[in-house]
VEXDRENDREN-698822 format. One record per atom (N, C-alpha, C, O): x, y, z; residue in three letters. Coordinates in steps of 0.2 Angstrom, whole numbers. Layout:
N
<site c1="X" c2="Y" c3="Z" code="ala"/>
...
This chain:
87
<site c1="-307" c2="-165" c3="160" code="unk"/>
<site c1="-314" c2="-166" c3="158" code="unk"/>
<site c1="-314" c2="-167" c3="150" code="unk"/>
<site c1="-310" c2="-163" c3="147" code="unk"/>
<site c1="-318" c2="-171" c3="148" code="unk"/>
<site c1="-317" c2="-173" c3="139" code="unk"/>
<site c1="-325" c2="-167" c3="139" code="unk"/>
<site c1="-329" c2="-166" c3="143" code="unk"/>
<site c1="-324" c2="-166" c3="133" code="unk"/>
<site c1="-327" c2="-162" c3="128" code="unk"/>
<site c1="-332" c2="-167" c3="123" code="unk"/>
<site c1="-330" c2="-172" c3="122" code="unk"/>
<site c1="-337" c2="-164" c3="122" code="unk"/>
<site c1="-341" c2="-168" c3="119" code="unk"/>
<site c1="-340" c2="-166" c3="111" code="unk"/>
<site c1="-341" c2="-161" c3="109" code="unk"/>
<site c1="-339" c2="-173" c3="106" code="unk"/>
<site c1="-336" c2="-173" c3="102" code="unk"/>
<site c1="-344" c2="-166" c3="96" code="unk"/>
<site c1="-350" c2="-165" c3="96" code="unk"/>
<site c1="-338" c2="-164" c3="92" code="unk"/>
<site c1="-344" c2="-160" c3="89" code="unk"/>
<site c1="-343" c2="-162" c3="79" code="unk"/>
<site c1="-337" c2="-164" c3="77" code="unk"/>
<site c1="-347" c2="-162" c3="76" code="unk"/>
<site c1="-346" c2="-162" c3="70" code="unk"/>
<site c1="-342" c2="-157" c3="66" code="unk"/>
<site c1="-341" c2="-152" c3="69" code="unk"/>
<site c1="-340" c2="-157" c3="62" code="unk"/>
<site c1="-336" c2="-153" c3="56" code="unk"/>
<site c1="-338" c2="-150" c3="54" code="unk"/>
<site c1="-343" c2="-153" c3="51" code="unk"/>
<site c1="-338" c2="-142" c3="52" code="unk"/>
<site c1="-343" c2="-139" c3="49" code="unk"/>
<site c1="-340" c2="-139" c3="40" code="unk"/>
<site c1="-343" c2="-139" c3="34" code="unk"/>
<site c1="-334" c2="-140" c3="41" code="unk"/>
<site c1="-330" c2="-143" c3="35" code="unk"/>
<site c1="-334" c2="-149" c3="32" code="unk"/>
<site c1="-339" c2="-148" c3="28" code="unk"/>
<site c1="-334" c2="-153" c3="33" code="unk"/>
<site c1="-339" c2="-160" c3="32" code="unk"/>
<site c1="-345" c2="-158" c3="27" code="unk"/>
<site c1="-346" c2="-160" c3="22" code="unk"/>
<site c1="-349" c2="-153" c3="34" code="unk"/>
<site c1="-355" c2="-152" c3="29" code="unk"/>
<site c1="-353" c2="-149" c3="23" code="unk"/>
<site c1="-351" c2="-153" c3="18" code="unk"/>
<site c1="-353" c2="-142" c3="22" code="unk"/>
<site c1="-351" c2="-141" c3="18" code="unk"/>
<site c1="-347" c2="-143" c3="12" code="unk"/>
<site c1="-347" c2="-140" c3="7" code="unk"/>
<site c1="-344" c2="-149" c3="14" code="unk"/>
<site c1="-341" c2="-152" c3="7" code="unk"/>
<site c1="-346" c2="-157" c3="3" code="unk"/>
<site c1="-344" c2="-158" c3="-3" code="unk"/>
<site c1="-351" c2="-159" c3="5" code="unk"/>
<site c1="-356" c2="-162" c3="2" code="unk"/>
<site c1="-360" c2="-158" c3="-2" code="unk"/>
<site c1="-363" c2="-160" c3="-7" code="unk"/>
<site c1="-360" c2="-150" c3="0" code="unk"/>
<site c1="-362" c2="-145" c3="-4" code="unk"/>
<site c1="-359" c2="-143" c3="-8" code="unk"/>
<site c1="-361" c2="-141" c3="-14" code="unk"/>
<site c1="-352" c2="-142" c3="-5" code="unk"/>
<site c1="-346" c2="-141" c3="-13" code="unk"/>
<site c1="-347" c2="-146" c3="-18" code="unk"/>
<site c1="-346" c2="-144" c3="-24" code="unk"/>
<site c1="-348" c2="-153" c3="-17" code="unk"/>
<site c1="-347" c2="-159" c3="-21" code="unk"/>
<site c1="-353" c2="-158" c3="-25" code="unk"/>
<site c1="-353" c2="-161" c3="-31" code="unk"/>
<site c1="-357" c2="-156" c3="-23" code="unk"/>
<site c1="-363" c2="-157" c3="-27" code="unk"/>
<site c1="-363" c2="-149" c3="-30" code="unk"/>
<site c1="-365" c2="-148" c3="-36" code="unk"/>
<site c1="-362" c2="-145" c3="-29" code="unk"/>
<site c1="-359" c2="-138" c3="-33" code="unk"/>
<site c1="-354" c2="-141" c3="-38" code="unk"/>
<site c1="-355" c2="-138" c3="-43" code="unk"/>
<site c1="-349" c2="-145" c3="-37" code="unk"/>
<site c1="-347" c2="-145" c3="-42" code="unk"/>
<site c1="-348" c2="-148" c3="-47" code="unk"/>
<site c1="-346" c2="-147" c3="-53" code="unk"/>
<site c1="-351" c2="-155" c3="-44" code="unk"/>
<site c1="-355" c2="-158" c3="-51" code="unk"/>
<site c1="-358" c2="-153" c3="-55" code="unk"/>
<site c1="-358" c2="-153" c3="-61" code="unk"/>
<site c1="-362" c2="-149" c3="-52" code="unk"/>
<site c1="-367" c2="-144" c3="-58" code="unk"/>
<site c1="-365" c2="-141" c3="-61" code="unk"/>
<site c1="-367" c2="-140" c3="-67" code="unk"/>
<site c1="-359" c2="-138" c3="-59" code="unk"/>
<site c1="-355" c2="-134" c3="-62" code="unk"/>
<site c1="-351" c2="-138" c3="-69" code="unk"/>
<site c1="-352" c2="-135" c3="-75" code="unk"/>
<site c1="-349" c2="-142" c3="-68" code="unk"/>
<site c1="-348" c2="-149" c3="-72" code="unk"/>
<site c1="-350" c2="-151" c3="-78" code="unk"/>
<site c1="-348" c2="-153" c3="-83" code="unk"/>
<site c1="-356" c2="-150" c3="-75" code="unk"/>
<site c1="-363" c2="-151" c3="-81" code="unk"/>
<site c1="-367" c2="-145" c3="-85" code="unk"/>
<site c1="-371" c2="-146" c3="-89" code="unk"/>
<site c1="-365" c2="-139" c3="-81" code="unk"/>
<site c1="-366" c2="-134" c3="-84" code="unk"/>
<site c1="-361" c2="-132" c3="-88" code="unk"/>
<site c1="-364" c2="-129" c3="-93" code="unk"/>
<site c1="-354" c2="-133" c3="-90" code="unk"/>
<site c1="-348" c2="-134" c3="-93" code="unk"/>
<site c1="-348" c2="-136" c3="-99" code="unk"/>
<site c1="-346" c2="-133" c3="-105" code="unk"/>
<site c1="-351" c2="-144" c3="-96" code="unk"/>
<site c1="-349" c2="-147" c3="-102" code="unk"/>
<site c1="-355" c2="-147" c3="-108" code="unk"/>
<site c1="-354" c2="-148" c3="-114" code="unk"/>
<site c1="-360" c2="-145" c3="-106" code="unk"/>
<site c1="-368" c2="-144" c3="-109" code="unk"/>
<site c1="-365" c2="-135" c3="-114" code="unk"/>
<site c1="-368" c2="-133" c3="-119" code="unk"/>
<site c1="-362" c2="-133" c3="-111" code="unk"/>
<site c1="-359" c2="-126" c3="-113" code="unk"/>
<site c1="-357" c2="-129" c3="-120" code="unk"/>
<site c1="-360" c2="-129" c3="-125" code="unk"/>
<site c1="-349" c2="-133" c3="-118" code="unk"/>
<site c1="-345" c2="-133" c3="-124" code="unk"/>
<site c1="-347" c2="-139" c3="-131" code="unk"/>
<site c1="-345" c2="-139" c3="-137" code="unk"/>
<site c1="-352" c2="-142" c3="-129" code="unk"/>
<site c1="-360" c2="-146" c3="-132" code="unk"/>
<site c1="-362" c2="-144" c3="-135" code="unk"/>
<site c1="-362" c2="-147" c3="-140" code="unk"/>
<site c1="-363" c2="-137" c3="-134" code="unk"/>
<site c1="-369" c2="-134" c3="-137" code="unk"/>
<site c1="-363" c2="-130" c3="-142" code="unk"/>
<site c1="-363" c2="-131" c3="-148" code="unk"/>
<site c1="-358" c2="-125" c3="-141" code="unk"/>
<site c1="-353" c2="-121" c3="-145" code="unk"/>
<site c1="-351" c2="-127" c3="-151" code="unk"/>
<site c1="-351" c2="-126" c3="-157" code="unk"/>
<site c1="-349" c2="-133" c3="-147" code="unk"/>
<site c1="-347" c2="-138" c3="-153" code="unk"/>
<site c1="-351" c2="-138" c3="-160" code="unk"/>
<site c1="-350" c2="-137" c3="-166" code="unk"/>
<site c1="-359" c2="-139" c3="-155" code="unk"/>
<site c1="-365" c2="-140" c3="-160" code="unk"/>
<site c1="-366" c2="-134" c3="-165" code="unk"/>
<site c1="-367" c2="-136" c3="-171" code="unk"/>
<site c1="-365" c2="-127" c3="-163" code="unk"/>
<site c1="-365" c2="-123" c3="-168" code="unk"/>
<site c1="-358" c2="-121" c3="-173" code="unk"/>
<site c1="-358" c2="-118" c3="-178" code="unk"/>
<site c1="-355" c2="-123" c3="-171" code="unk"/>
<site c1="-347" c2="-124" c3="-177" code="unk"/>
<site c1="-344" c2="-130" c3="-181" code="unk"/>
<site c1="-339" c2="-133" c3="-183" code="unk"/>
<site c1="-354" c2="-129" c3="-182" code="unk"/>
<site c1="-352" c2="-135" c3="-189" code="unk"/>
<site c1="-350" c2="-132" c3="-196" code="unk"/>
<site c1="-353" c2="-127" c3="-198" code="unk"/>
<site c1="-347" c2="-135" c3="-200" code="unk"/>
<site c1="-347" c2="-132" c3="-206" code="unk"/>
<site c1="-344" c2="-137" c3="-211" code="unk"/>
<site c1="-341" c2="-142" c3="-208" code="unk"/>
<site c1="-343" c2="-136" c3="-217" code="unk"/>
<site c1="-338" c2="-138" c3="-223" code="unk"/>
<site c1="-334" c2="-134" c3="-228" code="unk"/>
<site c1="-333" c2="-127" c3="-228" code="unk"/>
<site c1="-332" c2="-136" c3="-231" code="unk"/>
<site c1="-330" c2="-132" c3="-235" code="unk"/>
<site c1="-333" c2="-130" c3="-241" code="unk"/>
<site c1="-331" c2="-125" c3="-244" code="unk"/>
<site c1="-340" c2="-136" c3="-243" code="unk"/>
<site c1="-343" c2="-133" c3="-246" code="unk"/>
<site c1="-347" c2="-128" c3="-247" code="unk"/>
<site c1="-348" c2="-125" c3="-252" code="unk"/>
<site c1="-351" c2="-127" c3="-240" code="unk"/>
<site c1="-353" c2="-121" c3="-239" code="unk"/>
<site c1="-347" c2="-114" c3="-236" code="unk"/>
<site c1="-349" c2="-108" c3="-235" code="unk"/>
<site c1="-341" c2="-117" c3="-235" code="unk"/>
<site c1="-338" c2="-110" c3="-236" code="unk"/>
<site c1="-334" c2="-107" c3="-241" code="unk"/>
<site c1="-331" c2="-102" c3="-243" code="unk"/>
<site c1="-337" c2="-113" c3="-245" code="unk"/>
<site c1="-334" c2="-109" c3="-254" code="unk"/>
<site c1="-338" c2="-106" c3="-257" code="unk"/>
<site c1="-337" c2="-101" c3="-260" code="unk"/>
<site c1="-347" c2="-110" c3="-255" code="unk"/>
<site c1="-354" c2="-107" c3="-257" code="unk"/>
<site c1="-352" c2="-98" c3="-252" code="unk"/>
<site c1="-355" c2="-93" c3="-255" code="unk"/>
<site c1="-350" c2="-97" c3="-247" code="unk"/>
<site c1="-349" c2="-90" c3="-243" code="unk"/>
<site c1="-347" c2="-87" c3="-247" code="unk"/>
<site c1="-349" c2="-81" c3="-249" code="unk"/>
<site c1="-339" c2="-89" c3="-250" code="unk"/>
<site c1="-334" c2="-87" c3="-254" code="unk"/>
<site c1="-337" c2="-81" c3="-260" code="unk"/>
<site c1="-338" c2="-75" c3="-261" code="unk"/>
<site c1="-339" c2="-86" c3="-262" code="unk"/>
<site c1="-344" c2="-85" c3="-273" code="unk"/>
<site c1="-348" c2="-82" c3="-269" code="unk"/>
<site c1="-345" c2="-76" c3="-270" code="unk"/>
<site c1="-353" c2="-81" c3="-265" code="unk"/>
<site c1="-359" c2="-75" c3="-264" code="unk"/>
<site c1="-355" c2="-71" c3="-261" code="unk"/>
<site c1="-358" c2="-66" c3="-262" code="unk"/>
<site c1="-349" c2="-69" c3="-258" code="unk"/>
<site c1="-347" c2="-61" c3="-255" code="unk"/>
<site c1="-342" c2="-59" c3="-261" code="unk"/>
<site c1="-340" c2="-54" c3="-259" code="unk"/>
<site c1="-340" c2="-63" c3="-269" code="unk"/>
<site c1="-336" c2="-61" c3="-271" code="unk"/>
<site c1="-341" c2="-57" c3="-275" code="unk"/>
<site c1="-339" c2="-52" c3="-278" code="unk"/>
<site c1="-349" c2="-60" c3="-276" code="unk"/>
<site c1="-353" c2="-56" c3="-283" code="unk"/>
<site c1="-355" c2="-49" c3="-278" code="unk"/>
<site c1="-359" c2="-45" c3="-280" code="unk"/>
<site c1="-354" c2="-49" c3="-273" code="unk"/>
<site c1="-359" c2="-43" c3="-268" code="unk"/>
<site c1="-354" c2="-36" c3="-271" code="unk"/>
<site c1="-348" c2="-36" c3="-272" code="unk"/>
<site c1="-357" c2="-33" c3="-272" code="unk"/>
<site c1="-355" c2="-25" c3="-274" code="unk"/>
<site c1="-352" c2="-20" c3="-266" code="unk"/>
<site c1="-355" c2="-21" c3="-261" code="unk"/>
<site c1="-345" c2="-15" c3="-268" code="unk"/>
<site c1="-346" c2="-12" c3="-264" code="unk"/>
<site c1="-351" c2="-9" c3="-262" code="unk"/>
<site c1="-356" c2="-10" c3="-265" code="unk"/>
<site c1="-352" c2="-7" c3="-257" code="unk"/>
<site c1="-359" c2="-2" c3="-254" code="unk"/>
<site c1="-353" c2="4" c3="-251" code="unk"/>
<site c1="-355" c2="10" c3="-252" code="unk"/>
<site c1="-347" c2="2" c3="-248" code="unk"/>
<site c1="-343" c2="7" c3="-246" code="unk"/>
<site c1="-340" c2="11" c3="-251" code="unk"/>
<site c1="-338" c2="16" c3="-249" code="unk"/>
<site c1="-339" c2="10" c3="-257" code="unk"/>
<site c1="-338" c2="16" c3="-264" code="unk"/>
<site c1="-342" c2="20" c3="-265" code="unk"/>
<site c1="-341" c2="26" c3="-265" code="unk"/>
<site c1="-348" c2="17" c3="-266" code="unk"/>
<site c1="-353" c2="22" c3="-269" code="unk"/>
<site c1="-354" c2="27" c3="-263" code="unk"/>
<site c1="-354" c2="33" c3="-265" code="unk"/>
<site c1="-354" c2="25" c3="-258" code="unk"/>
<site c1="-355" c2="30" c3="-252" code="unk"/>
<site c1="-351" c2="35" c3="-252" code="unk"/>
<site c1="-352" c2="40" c3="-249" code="unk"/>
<site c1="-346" c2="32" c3="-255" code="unk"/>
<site c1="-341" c2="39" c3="-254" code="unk"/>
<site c1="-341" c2="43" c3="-257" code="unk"/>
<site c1="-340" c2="49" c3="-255" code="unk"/>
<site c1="-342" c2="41" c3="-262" code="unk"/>
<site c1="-344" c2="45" c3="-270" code="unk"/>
<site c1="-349" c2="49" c3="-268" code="unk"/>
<site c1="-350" c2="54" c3="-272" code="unk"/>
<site c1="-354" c2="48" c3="-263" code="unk"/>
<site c1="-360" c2="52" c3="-265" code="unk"/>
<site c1="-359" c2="57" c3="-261" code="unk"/>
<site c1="-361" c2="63" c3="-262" code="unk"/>
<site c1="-355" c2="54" c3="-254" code="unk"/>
<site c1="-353" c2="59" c3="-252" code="unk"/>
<site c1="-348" c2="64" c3="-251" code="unk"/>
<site c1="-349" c2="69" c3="-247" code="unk"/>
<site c1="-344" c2="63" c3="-256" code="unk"/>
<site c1="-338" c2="67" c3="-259" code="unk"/>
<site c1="-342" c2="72" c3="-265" code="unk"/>
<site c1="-340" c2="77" c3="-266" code="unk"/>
<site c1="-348" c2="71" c3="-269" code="unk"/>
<site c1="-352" c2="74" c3="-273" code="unk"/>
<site c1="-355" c2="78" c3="-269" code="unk"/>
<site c1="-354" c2="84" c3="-269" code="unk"/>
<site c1="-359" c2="76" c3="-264" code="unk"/>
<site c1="-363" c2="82" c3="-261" code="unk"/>
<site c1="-358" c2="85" c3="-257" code="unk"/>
<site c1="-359" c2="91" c3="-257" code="unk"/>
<site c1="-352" c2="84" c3="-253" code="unk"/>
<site c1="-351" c2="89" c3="-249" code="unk"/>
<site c1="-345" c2="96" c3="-256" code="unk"/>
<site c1="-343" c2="102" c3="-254" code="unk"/>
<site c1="-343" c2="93" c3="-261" code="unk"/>
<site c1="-342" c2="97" c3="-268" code="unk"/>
<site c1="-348" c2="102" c3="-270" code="unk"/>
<site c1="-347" c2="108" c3="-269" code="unk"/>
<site c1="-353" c2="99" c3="-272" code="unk"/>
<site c1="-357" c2="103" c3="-273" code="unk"/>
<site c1="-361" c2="108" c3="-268" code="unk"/>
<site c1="-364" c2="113" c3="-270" code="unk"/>
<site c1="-361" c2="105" c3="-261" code="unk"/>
<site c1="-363" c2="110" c3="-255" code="unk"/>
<site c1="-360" c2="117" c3="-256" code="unk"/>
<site c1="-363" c2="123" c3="-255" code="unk"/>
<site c1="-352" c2="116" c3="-257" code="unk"/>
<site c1="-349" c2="121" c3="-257" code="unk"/>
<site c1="-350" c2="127" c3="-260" code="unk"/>
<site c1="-349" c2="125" c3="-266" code="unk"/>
<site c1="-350" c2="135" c3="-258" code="unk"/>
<site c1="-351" c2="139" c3="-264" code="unk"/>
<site c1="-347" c2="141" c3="-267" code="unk"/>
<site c1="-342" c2="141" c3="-263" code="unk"/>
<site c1="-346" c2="144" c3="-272" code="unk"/>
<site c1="-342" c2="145" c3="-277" code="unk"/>
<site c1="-338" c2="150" c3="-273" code="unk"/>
<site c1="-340" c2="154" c3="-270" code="unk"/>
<site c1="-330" c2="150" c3="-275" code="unk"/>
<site c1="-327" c2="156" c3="-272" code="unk"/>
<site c1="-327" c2="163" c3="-275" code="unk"/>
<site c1="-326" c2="165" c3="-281" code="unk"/>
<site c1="-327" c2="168" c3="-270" code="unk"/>
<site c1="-327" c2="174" c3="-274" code="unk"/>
<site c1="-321" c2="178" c3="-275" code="unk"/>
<site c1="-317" c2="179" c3="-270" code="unk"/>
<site c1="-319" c2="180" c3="-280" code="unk"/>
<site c1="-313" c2="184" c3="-282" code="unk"/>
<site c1="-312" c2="190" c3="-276" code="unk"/>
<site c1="-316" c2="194" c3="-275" code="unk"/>
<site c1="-306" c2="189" c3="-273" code="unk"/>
<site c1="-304" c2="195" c3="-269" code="unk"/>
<site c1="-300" c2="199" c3="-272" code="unk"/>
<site c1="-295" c2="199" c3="-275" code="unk"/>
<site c1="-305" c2="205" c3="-271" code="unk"/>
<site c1="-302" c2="212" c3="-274" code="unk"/>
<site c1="-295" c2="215" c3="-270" code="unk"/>
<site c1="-293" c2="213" c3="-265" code="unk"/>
<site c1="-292" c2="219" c3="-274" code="unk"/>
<site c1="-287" c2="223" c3="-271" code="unk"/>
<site c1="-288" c2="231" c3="-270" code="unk"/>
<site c1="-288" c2="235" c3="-274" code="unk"/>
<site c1="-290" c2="232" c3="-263" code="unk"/>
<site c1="-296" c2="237" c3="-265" code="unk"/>
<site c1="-286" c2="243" c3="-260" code="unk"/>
<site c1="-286" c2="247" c3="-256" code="unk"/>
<site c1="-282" c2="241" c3="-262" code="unk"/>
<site c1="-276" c2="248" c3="-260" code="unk"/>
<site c1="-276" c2="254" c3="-266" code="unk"/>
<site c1="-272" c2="258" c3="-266" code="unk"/>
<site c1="-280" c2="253" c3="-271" code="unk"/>
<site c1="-279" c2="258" c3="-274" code="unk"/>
<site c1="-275" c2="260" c3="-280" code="unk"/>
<site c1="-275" c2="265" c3="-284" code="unk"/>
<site c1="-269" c2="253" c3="-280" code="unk"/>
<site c1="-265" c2="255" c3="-284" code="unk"/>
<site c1="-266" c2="253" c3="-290" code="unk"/>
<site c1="-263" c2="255" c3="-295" code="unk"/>
């Protein structure tokens, strides 16, 4: 007795794979587009970066210092320990 021929469910699905993977493809490449796009630069504006971060002032010194003054000055003065054995 012959079997009545049936379709591939494999088949379908690969037209859906194929067309997933296009998009995928396109969503990829539109990715590394757009990354390229923002990693432009020159030299001359990383030297203009240079010169402005070389005139910027500590901000982590002074912090310390103020911190190191108040937690100095918090503290109270210590008080002389008697010897109270009598001798």
């Amino acid at each position: 007795m012959l079997l009545e021929p049936t379709q591939n469910p494999a088949r379908e699905s690969n037209s859906v794979s194929r067309t997933r993977r296009s998009l995928m493809g396109i969503v990829a490449t539109s990715a590394v587009l757009l990354l390229a796009g923002c990693a432009t630069g020159n030299s001359r504006e990383a030297e203009r970066g240079r010169a402005r971060d070389a005139e910027r002032t500590s901000v982590v010194d002074s912090l310390q210092q103020t911190a190191t003054t108040s937690l100095i000055s918090a503290t109270p003065p210590s008080t002389p320990v008697s010897d109270d054995t009598g001798e």
